[in-house]
N, C-alpha and C positions, 0 to 999 in steps of 0.2 A: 323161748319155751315159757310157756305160760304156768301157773304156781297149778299143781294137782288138782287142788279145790276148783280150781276156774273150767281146765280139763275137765273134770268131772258136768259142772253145769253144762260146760257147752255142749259136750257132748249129748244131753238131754234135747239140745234144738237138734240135733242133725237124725235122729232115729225115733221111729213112732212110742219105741217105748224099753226099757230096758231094766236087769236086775242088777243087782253087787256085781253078780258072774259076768256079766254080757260086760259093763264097765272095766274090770280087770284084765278082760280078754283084750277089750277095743286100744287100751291105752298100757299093757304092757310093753307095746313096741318100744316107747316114748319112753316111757313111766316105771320101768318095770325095776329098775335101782332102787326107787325110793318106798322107804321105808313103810310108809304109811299108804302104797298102794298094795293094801293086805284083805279082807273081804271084811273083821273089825272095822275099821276105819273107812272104806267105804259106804258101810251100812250106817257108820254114824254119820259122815257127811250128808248121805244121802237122807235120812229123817231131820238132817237140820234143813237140809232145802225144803225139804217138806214144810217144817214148820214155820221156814219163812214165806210159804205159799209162791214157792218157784217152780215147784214139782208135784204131782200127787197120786198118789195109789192107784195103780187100774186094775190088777188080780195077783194074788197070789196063787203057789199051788209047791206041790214037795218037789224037789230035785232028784237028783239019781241015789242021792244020799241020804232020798229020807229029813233031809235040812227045810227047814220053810224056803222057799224065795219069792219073795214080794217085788215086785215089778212096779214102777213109775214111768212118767209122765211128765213133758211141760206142757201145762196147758197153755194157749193162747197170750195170755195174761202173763203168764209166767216165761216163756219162751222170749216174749218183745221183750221184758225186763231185763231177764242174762243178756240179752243181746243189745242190749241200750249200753252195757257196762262192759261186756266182755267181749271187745273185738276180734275179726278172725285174723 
């Protein structure tokens, strides 16, 4: 089993695009014990990828709750890179 954080990138290669929610859905099967698979912790993983230009914004819009959810992306660039490091 690979560490959540890794989980989380990769999974940005395998789908055209996805929020906190779609992540938590996709890797509860796996993941759903740990702690730090919560939509917090997520959401901050997820702007660290961002800022390390692994991933990056393609729209936002509100959820059913009225909550922001902001949807990402690996671009090209960023896709080769998780996957140069993180095998399947």
């Amino acid at each position: 089993m690979k560490p959540l954080n890794y989980a989380i990138l990769k999974y940005f290669t395998k789908v055209e695009e996805a929020s906190a929610d779609n992540v938590i859905e996709a890797l509860k099967g796996e993941y759903g014990s740990f702690k730090a698979l919560r939509k917090k912790d997520v959401i901050n993983a997820l702007m660290t990828a961002e800022a390390n230009g692994l991933i990056e914004e393609t729209r936002f819009e509100l959820d059913k709750d009225g909550e922001l959810a902001v949807y990402y992306h690996a671009h090209e660039e960023g896709a080769a890179t998780i996957n140069s490091y993180i095998k399947d």
